[in-house]
N, C-alpha and C positions, 0 to 999 in steps of 0.2 A: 153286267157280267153275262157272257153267253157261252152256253153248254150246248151239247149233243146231247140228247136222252132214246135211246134204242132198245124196245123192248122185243120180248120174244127171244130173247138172246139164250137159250136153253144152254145147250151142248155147253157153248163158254164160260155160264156160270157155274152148271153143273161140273168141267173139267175144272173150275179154279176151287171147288167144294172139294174135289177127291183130292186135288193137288193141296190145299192147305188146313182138311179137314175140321172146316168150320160150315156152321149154317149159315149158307150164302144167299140171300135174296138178291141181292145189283151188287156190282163193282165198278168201283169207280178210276178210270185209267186217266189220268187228265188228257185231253179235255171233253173225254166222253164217259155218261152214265151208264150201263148195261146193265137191265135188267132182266129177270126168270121170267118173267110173267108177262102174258101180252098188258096188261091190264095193274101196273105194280099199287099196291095202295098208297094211301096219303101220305101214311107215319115213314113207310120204304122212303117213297120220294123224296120226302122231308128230311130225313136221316140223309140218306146219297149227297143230296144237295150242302147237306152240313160239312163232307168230306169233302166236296169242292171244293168251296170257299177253305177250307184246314190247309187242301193242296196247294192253293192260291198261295196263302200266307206263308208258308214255308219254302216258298219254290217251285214247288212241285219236289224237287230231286231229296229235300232232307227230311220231306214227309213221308219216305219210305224208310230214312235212315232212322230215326226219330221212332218209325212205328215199329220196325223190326229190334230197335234196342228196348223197348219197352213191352214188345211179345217175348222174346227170349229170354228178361229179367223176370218176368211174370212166371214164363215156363220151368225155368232153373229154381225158383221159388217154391212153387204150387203143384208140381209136374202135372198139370191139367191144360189139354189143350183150348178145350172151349172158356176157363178160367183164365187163360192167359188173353188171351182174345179180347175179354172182358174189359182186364184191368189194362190194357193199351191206355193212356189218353184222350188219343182224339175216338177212340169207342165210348168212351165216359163221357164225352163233353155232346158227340152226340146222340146218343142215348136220354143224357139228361135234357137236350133242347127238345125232344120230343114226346120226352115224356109231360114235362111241366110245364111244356108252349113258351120259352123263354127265347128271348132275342139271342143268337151268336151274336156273341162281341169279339172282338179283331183279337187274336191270342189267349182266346177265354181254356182253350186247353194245357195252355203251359203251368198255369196253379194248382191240376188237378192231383191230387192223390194219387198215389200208383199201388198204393197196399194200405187194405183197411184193419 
């Protein structure tokens, strides 16, 4: 698999921060990474990289659909926007790969929980 990865990308992240009022470190647009920081850390990269491979396996196109029904079920749930955020899926599945150093497996987000 080959990505783009561009950092320094300020302005872009910062405008996708005000525009969907989450803490944005990178975004990921297939099939490039865009990160805040000239310099993005390990666990950033590692996470980014996770959404990749998420958008691979879904398409690309139903991993926005997918993510947006699962942000606004959250929202309509919790009215919290960084909460909602949270409980996305593919936010859990890579969260959880970074935190516990565990292998992505091919659709390891479709099992996950969406309300705890």
């Amino acid at each position: 698999m080959s990505w783009y990865e561009l950092t320094g990308c300020k302005k872009l992240v910062r405008f996708a921060d005000k525009l969907f009022h989450f803490n944005v470190e990178g975004l990921v647009l297939f099939p490039f990474i865009l990160y805040e920081d000239d310099k993005p850390s390990k666990t950033n990269r590692q996470r980014q990289k996770i959404h990749l491979q998420q958008q691979l396996e879904t398409l690309v196109i139903f991993y926005y659909f997918i993510y947006w029904y699962d942000f606004w079920l959250a929202y309509w749930h919790y009215r919290d926007i960084e909460l909602s955020h949270l409980k996305v899926r593919f936010e859990q599945e890579a969260i959880h790969g970074v935190c516990n150093g565990s292998k992505k497996t091919f659709w390891g987000w479709f099992n996950l929980k969406r309300w705890d």
